[in-house]
py3Dmol code that shows the C-alpha trace and the ligand (Angstrom):
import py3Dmol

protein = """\
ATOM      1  CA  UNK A   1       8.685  23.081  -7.569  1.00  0.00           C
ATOM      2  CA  UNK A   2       6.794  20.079  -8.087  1.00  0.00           C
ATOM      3  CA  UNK A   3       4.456  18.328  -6.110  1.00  0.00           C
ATOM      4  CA  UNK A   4       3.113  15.360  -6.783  1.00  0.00           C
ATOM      5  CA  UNK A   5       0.075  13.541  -4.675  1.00  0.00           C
ATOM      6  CA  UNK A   6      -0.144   9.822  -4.683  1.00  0.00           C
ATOM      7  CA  UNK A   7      -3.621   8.793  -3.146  1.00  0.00           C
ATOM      8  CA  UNK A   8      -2.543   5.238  -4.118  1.00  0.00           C
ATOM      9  CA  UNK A   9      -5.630   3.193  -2.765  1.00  0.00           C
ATOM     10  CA  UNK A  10      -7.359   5.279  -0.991  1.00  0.00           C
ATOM     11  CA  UNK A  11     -10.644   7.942  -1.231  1.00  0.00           C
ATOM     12  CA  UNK A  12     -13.716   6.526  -2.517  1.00  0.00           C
ATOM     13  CA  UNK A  13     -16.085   8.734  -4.957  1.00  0.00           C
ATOM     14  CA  UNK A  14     -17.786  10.656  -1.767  1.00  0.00           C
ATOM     15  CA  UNK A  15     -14.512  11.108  -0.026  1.00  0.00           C
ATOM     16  CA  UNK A  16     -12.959  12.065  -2.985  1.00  0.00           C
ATOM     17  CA  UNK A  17     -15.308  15.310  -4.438  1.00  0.00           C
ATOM     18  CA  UNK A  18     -14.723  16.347  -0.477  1.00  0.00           C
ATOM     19  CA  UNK A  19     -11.088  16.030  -0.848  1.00  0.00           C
ATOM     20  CA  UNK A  20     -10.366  17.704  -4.635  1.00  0.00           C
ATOM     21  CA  UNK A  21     -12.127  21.063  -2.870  1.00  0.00           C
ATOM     22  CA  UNK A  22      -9.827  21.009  -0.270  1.00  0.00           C
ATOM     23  CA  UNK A  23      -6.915  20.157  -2.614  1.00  0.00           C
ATOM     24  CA  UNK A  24      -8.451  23.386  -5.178  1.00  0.00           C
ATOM     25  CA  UNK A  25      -8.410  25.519  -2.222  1.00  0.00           C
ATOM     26  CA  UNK A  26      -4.184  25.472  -1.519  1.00  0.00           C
ATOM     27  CA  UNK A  27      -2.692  28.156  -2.181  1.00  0.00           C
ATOM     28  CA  UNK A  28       0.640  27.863  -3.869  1.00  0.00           C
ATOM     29  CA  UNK A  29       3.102  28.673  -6.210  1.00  0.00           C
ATOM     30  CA  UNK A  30       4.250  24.983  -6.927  1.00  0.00           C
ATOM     31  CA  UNK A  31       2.920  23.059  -9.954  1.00  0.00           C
ATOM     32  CA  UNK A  32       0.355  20.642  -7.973  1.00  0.00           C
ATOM     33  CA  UNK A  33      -0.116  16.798  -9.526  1.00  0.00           C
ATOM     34  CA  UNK A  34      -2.926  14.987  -8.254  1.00  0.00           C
ATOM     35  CA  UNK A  35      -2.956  10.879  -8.640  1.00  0.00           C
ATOM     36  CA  UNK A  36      -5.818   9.696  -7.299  1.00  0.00           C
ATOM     37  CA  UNK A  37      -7.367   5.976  -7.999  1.00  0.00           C
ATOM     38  CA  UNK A  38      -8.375   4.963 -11.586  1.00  0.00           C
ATOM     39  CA  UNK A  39     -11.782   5.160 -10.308  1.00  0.00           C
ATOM     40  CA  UNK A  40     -11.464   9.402  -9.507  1.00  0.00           C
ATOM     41  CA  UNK A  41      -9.829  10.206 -12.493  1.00  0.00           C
ATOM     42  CA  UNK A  42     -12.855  10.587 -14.408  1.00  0.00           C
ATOM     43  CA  UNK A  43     -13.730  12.856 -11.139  1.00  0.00           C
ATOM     44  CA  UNK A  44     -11.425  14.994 -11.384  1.00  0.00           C
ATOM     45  CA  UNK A  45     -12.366  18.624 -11.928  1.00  0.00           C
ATOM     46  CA  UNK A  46      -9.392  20.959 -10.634  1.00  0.00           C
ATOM     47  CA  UNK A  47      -8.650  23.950 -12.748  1.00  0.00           C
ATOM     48  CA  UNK A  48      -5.223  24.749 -11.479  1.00  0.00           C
ATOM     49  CA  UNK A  49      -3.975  21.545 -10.403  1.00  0.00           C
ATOM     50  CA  UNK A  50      -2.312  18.705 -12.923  1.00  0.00           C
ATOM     51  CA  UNK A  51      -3.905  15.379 -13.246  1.00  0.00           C
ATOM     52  CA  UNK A  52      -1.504  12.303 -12.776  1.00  0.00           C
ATOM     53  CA  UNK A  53      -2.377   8.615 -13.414  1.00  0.00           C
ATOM     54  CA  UNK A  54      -0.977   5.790 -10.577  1.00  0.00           C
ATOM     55  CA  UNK A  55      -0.175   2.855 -13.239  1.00  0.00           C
ATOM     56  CA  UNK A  56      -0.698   1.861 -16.899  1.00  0.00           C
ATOM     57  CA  UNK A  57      -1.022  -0.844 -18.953  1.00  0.00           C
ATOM     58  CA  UNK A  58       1.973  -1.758 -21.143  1.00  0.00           C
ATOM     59  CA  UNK A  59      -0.343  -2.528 -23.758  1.00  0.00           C
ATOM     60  CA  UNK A  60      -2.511  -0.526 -26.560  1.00  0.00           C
ATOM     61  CA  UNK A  61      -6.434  -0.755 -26.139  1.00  0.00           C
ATOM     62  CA  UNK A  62      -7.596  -4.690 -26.679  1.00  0.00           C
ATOM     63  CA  UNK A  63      -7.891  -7.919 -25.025  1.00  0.00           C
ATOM     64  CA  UNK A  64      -6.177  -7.078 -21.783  1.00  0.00           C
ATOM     65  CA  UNK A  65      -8.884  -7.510 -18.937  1.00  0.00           C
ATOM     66  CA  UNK A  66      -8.304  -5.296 -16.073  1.00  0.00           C
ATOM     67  CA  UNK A  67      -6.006  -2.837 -17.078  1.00  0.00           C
ATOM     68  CA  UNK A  68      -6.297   0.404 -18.349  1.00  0.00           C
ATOM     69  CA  UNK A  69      -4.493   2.164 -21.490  1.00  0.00           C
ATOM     70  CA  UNK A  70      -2.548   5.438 -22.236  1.00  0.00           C
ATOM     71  CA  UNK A  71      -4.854   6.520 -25.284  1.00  0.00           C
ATOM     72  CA  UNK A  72      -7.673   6.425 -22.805  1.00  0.00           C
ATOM     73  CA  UNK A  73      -5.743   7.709 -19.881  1.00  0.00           C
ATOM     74  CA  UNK A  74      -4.839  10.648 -22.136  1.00  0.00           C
ATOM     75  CA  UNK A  75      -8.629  10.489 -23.476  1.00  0.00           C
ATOM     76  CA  UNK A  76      -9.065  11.430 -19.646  1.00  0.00           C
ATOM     77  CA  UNK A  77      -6.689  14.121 -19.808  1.00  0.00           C
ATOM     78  CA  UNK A  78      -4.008  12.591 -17.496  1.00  0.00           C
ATOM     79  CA  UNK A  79      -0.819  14.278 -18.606  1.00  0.00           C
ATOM     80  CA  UNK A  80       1.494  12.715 -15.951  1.00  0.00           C
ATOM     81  CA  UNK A  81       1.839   8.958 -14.651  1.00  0.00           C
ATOM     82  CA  UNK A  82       3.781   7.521 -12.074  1.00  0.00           C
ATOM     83  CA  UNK A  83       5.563   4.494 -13.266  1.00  0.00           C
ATOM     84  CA  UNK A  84       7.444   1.584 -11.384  1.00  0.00           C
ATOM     85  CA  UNK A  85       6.417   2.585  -7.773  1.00  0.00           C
ATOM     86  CA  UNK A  86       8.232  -0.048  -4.998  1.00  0.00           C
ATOM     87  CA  UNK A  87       4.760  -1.549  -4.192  1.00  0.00           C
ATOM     88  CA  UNK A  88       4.098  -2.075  -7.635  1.00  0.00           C
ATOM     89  CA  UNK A  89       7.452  -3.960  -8.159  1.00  0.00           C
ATOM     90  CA  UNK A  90       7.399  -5.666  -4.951  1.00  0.00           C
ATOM     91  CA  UNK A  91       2.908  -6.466  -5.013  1.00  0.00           C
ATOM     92  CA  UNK A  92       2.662  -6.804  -8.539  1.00  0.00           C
ATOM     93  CA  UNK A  93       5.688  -8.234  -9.099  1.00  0.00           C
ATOM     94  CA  UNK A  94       6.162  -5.496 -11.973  1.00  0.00           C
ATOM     95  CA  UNK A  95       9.480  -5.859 -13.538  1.00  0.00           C
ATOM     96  CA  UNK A  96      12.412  -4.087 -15.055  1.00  0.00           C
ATOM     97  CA  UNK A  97      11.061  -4.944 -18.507  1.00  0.00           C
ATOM     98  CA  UNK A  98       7.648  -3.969 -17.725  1.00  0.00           C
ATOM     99  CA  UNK A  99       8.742  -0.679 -16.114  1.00  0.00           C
ATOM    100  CA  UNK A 100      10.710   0.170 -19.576  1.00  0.00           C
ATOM    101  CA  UNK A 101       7.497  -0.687 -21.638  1.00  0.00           C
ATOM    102  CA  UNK A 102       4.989   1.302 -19.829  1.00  0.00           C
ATOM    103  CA  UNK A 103       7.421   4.184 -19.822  1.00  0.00           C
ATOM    104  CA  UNK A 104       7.591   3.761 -23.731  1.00  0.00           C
ATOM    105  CA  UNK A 105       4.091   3.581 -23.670  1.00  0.00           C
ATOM    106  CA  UNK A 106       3.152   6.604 -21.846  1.00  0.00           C
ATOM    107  CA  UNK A 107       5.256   8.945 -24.610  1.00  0.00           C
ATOM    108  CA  UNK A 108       3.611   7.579 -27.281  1.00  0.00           C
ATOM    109  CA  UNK A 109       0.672   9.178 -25.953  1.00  0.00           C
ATOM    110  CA  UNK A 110       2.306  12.242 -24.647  1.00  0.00           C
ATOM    111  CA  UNK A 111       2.363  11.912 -20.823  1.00  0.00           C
ATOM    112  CA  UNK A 112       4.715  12.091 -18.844  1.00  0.00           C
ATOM    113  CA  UNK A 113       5.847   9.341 -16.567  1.00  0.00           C
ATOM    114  CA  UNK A 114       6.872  10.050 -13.049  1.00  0.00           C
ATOM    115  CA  UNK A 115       9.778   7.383 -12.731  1.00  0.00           C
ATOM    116  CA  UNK A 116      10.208   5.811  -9.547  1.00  0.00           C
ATOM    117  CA  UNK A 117      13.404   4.464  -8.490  1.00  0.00           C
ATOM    118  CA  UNK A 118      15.180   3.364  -5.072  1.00  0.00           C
ATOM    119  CA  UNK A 119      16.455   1.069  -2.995  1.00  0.00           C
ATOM    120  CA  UNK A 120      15.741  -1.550   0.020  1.00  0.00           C
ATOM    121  CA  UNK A 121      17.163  -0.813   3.233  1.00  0.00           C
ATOM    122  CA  UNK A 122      19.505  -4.182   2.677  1.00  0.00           C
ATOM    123  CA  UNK A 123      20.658  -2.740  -0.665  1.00  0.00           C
ATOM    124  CA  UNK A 124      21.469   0.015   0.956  1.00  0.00           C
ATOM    125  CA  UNK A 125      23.337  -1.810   3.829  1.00  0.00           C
ATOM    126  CA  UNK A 126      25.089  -3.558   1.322  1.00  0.00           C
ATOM    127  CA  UNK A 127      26.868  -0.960  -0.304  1.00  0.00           C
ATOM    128  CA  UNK A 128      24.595  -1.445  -3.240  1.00  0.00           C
ATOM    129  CA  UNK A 129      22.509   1.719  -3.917  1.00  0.00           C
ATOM    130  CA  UNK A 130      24.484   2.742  -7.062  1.00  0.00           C
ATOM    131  CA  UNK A 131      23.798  -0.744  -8.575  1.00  0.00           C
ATOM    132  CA  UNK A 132      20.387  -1.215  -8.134  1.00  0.00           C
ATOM    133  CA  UNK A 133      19.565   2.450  -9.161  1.00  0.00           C
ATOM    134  CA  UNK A 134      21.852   1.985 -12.338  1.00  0.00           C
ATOM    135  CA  UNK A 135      19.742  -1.046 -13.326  1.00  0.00           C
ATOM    136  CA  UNK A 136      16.681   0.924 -12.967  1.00  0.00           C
ATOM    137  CA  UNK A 137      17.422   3.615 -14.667  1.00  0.00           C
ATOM    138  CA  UNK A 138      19.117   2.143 -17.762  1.00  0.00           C
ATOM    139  CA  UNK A 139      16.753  -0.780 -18.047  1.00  0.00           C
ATOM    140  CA  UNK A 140      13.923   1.664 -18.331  1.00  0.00           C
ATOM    141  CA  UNK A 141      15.587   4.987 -20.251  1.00  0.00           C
ATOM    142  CA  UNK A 142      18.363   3.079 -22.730  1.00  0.00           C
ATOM    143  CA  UNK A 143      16.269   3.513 -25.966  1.00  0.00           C
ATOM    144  CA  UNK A 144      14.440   7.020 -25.341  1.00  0.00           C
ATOM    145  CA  UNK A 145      15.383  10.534 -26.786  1.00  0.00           C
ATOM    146  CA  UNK A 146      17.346  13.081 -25.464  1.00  0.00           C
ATOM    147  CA  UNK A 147      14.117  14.968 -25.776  1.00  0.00           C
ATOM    148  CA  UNK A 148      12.107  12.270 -23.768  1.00  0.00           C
ATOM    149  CA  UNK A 149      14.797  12.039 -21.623  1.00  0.00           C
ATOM    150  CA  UNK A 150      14.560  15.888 -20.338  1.00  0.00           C
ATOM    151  CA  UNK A 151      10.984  15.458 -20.495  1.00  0.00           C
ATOM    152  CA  UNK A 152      11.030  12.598 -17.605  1.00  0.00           C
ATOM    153  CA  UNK A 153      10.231  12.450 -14.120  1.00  0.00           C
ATOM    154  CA  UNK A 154      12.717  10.542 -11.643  1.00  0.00           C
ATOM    155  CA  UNK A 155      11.384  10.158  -8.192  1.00  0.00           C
ATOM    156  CA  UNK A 156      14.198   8.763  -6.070  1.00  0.00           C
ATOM    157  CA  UNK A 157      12.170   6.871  -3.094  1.00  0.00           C
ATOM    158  CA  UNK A 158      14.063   4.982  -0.793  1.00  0.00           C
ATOM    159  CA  UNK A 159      12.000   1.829  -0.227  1.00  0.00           C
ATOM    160  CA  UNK A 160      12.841   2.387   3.376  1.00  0.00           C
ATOM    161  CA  UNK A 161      11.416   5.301   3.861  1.00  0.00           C
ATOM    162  CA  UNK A 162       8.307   4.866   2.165  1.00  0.00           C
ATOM    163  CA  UNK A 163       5.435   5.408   4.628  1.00  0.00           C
ATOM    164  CA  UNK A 164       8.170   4.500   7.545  1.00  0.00           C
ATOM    165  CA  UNK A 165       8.636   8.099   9.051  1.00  0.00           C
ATOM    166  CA  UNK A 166      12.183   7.371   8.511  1.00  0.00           C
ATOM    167  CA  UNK A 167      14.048   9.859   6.056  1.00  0.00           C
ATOM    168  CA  UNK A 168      17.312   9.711   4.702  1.00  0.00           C
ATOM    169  CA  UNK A 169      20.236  12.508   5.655  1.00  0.00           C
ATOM    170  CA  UNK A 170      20.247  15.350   2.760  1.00  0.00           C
ATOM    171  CA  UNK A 171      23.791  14.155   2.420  1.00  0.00           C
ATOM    172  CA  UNK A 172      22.501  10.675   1.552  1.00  0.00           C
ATOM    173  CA  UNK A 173      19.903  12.409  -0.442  1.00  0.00           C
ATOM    174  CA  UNK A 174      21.882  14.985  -2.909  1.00  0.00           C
ATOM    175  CA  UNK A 175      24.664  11.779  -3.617  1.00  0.00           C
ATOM    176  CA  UNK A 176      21.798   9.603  -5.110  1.00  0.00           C
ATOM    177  CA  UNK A 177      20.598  12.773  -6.666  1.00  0.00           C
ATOM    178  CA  UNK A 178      23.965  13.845  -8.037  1.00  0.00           C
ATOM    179  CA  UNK A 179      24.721   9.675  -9.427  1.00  0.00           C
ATOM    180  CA  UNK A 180      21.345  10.131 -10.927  1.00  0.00           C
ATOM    181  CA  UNK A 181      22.261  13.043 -12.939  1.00  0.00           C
ATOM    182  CA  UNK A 182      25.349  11.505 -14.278  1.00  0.00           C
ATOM    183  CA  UNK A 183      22.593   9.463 -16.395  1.00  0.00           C
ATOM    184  CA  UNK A 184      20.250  11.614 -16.865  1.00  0.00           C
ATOM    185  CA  UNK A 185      21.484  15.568 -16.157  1.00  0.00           C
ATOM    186  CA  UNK A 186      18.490  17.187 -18.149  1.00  0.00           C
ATOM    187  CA  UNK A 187      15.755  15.015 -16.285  1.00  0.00           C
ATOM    188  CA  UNK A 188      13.449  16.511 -13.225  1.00  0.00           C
ATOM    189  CA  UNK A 189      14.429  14.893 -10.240  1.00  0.00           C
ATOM    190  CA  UNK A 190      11.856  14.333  -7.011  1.00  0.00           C
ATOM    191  CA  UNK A 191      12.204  13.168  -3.297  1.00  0.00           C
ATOM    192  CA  UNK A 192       9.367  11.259  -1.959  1.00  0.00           C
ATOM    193  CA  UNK A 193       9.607   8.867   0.909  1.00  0.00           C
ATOM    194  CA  UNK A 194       8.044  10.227   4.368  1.00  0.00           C
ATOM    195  CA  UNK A 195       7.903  13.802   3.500  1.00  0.00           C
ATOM    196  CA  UNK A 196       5.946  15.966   5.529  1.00  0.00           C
ATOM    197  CA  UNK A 197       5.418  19.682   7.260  1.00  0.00           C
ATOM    198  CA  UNK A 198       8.001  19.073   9.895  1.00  0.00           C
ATOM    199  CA  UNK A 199      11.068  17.458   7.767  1.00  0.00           C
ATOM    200  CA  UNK A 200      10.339  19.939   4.612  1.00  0.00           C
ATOM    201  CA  UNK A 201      12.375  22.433   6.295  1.00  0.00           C
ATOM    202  CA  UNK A 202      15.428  20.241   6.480  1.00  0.00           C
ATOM    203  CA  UNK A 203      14.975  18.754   2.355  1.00  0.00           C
ATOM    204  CA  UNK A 204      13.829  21.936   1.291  1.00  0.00           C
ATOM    205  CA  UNK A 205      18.414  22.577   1.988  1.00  0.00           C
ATOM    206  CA  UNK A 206      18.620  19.873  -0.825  1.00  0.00           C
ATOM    207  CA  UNK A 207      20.004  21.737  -3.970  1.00  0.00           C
ATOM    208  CA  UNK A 208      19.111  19.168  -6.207  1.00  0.00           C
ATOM    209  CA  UNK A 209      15.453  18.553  -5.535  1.00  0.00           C
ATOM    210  CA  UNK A 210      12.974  19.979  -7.215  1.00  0.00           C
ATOM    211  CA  UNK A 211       9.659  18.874  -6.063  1.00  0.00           C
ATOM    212  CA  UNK A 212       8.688  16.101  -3.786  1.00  0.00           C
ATOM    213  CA  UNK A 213       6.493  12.513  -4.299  1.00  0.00           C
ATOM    214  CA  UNK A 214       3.810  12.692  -1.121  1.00  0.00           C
ATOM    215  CA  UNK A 215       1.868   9.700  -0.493  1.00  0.00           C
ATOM    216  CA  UNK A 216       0.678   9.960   2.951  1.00  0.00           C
ATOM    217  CA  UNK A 217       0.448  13.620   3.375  1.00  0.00           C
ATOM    218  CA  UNK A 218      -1.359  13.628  -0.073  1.00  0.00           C
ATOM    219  CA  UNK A 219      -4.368  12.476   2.151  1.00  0.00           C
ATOM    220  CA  UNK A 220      -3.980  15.552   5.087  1.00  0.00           C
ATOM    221  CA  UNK A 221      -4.962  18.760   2.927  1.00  0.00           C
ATOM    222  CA  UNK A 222      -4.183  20.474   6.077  1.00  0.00           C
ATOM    223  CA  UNK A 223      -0.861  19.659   6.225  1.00  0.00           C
ATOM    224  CA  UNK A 224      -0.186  19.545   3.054  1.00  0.00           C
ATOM    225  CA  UNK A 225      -0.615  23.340   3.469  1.00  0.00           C
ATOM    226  CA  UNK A 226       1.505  23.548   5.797  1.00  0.00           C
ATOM    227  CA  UNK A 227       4.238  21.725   3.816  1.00  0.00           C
ATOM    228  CA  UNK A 228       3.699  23.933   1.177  1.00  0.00           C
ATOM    229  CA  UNK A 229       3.847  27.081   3.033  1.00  0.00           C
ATOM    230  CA  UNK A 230       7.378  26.049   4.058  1.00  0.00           C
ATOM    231  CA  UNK A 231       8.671  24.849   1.411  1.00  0.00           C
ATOM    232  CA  UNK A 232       7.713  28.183  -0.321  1.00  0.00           C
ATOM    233  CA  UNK A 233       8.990  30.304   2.381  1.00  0.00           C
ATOM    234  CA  UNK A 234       5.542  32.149   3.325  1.00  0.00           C
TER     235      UNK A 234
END
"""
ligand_1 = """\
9
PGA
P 4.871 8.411 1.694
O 4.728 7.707 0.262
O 4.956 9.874 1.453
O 3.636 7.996 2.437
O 6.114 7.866 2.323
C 5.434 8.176 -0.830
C 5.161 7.299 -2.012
O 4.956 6.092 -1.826
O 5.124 7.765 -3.157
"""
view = py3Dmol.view(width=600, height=400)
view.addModel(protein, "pdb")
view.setStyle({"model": 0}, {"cartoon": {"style": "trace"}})
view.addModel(ligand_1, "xyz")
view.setStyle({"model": 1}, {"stick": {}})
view.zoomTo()
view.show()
């Protein structure tokens, strides 16, 4: 299994040399991938935990002020990158086209992107999950290889249960899964979206996922172990 931490905004340098011990101290079987800020990256100093990037530029090294590229996030030895997270798209007003690029972007350099797709709890009312997560997907995977293909990351996070406490039935979860496999059946597929110790026993049933996106619980080492310990039956 996968696990995958996003700190998104949060842990300044001090917190953050407190936190990495406590992350380095889990014990585990599951392939850990910490995300922290831009800022801790260069921090980062975990022997047996993965180090994941939170955005990218679309754009090789030049005049682009403020953003940072893949040859030096792979100069930092990031080897993952999540890609097209909702609050990017919805605060940055990231689009489709951007998504695509930065994806492209990151296998030039050789990391892997940690695709994020799902959708809003009106799209979802609306009978229009399989539309919106078709667009998403094809808008950002229509010119890759197969090999970069089976190489990628899908996380499928409902936008409505990011950070909500609300999570979706693993019925509603395993038919997204399944449609996304019709696209892409070679491609690792995660849940993320209000995952914690006391609802991993109920997604851990999911056939079809195979590692989770925590953004919340990525901040609780405590009960992150806990999560962990269930999901890996000890
Ligand atoms: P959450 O966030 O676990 O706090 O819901 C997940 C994410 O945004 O990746």
């Amino acid at each position: 299994m996968i696990i995958a931490l996003n700190n998104k905004s949060n842990l300044g340098k001090e917190d953050f040399y407190v936190y990495q011990e406590r992350i380095g101290d889990i014990e585990k079987n599951s392939q850990i991938i910490l995300c922290p800020t831009l800022l801790n990256i260069n921090l980062f100093d975990l022997e047996n935990v993965s180090l994941g990037a939170q955005n990218v530029s679309t754009q090789d090294p030049g005049a682009y002020t403020g953003e940072v590229s893949a040859k030096d996030l792979k100069a930092s030895e990031v080897s993952y990158c999540i890609v097209g997270h909702s609050e990017r798209r919805t605060y940055q007003r990231e689009t489709l086209e951007e998504v695509h690029d930065k994806v492209k972007k990151l296998f030039e350099y050789d990391i892997t992107p940690i695709l994020c797709i799902g959708e809003t709890k009106e799209e979802r009312e609306q009978g229009l999950v399989g539309q919106v997560l078709k667009e998403e997907i094809e808008t950002a995977t229509y010119d890759l290889t197969e090999e970069q293909k089976s190489r990628l990351i899908i996380a499928y996070e409902p936008i409505w249960s990011i950070g909500t406490g609300i999570i979706p039935t693993l019925e509603q979860i395993d038919e997204v899964l399944r449609f996304i496999k019709t696209f892409l059946p070679n491609t690792t597929l995660l849940y993320g979206g209000s995952a914690n110790e006391k609802n991993i026993d109920m997604l851990k049933q999911s056939p079809l996922i195979e590692g989770y996106l925590l953004g919340g619980l990525s901040l609780k080492p405590e009960e992150l172990q806990i999560f962990i310990n269930k999901l890996e039956n000890k």
